[in-house]
C-alpha positions, 0 to 999 in steps of 0.5 A: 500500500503507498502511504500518501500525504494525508490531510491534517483534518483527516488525520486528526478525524481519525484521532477523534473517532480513536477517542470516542472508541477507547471511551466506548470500550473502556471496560472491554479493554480493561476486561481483555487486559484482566486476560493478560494479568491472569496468564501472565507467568513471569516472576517479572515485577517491572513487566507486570506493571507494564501490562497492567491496564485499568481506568486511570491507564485507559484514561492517559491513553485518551489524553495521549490522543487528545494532546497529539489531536492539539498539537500542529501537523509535523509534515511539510515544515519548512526547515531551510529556504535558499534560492540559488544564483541560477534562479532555482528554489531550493526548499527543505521540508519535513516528511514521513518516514514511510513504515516504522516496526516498533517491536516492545515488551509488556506496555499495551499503552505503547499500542496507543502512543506510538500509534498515535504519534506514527500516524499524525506523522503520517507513518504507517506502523507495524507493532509488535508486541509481547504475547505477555499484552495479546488479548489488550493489543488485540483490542486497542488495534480493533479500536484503531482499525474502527476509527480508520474504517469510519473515515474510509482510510485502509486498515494497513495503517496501524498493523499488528504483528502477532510473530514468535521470537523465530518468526520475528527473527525471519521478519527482520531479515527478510521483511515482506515490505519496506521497512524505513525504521526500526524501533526496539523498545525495551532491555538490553537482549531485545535491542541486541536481538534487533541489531544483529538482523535488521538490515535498515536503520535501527533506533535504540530505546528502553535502556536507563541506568541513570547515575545521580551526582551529589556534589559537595556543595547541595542542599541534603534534605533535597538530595535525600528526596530525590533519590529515594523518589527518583528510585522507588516511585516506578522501578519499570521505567527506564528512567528510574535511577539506578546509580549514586555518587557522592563527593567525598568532601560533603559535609556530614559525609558520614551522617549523609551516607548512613541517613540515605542507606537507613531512608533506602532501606526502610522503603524497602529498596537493596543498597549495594556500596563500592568500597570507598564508601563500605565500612564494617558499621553497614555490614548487616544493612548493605552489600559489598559490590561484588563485580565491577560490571553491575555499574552497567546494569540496569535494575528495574528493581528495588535496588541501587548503587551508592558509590563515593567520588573526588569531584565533579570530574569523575563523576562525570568519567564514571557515567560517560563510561557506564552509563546508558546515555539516558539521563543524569542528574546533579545535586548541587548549590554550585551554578558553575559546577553544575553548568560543568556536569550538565554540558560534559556528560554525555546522555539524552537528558540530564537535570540540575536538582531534579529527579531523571524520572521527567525524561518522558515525552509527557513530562517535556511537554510532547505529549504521547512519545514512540519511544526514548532514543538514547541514540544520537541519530537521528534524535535523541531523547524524548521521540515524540510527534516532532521528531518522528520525521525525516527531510526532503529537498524540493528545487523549483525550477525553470529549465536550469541545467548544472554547467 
């Protein structure tokens, strides 16, 4: 099927009859995804609170699709306007990719977001789920297909792949159309699993293990808050933090250290501490690290690192070097010290006194977002309705020829 430029007003017509669908079939959705919970056969906390769907997760989904309803058409933005000594008219615009492949684990509401956000962007969609979210994807797709029949649009917009792991495998290296992008959206063997087949680019998202610096200049109480919410509040998310470090000339050094392993621990949270900040008086509340590679994991669990540094410096080399390039935080009183962290370290998105929890395509003002790329092309951060896009060149001419 070629997917042709479609109309703002018929695409936002789309959206408004997907609106009045998940508003019809709220309590179908919610009993379809009772379905999923009830079969759901993993010891796996984080997915199951990714699969979980009831009125308050039907009810974000509904504002996804109102907020990318609200928001401007991103297709046919000029981006670069030239008229050439010859005459010529040399014009830059944005312009759809073509057909994306989201492939993600659990998250049903992925069905919606990162359907909403490809088709105003006029992309057609594959999306493949996890059979973890059979039954609720199976009915969010069926709203879809609802509100593309009741305005005349082909079904093949937003598709469904139903594929095991050896029939994925066979889809991605040989695709049955063309695929334009590939976006993996989830732990680290999926995005791997991706990457060593797919033959078209390949956009990585889902990864976190964010690091938090504590400088020697910071307010504690604030610190103390931050990382505990930063930690406990959503252990699926990918922007959950999974690392501290603390300068080791803070005031109360000792005090600080030993209130943020008591505050951890009485909520519940595994506090695991490198050597310089381990003594034999946290024996029995902490672990030792064992292996230098946990400071590349990724938890996903009520679990975290406390480790000590020298300065500003090292902090940043320990992060650059370990983490996942999502996002990173810095608890300081010090503008300079700050602004110093916030420019050198190299992820998505990094904070000044706030917790890493805000790198959302919601929380940044985006609205529904297809996924965080933690990759530097095309877009970084955040992919929402805006950065779903690629460029054309248009040259208006009038029978010029290059001499």
């Amino acid at each position: 099927m070629g997917m042709h430029l479609l109309s703002s007003q018929k695409k936002n017509d789309v959206l408004l009859s997907m609106i009045r669908q998940i508003k019809m079939r709220t309590t179908d959705i919610i009993l379809e995804n009772k379905k999923d919970l009830d079969l759901f056969a993993s010891s796996d906390r984080a997915l199951y609170d990714r699969l979980v769907v009831d009125e308050q997760k039907v009810e974000s989904m509904i504002k996804s699709v109102q907020d990318i309803y609200d928001d401007s058409d991103p297709i046919g933005q000029v981006k670069y306007n030239w008229t050439h000594p010859n005459g010529m008219k040399v014009v830059n615009k944005t312009a759809p990719f073509g057909t994306i492949l989201i492939i993600y684990e659990s998250r049903p509401d992925v069905t919606i977001e990162a359907a909403v956000v490809a088709f105003k962007s006029n992309n057609r969609i594959l999306l493949k789920g996890g059979k973890e979210a059979k039954h609720t994807n199976r009915i969010l797709l069926h709203c879809w297909h609802q509100a593309l029949e009741e305005n005349k649009l082909d079904k093949d917009w937003i598709s469904l792949l139903e594929l095991d792991r050896v029939q994925t495998q066979n889809f991605l290296k040989n695709p049955p159309l063309k695929i334009d992008l590939i976006v993996p959206r989830g732990g680290e063997g999926l995005i791997t699993f991706v990457k060593s087949i797919a033959t078209c680019p390949v956009l990585v998202s889902g990864r976190g293990n964010n690091f938090l610096y504590v400088d020697k200049e910071c307010d504690e109480e604030m610190a103390h808050e931050i990382v505990l919410v930063s930690k406990i509040q959503k252990i699926s998310a990918c922007n959950a933090l999974d690392k501290v470090l603390i300068n080791k000339d803070i005031d109360n050094h000792d005090e600080f250290v030993t209130n943020l392993i008591d505050l951890l621990i009485s909520n519940g949270v595994e506090v695991i501490l490198d050597e310089k900040l381990y003594s034999s008086e946290f024996a029995d509340k902490v672990q030792l690290i064992a292996n230098i590679d946990i400071w590349n994991e990724e938890f996903l669990a009520k679990k975290i690192v406390l480790g000590q540094v020298e300065n500003v410096d090292q902090a940043i080399e320990s992060i650059n070097r370990y983490s996942g390039g999502h996002s990173a935080s810095i608890i300081s009183k010090n503008e300079e010290v700050a602004s110093h962290f916030m420019n050198n370290v190299d992820v998505a998105a990094v904070y000044h006194n706030a917790s890493t929890r805000f790198t959302d395509g919601g929380q940044m003002g985006m609205g529904a977002e297809l996924a965080i790329s933690t990759d530097k092309l095309h877009h970084r951060g955040p992919l929402g309705l805006h950065q779903l896009v690629t460029n054309k060149w248009y040259v208006f001419g009038s029978g010029q020829i290059r001499e």
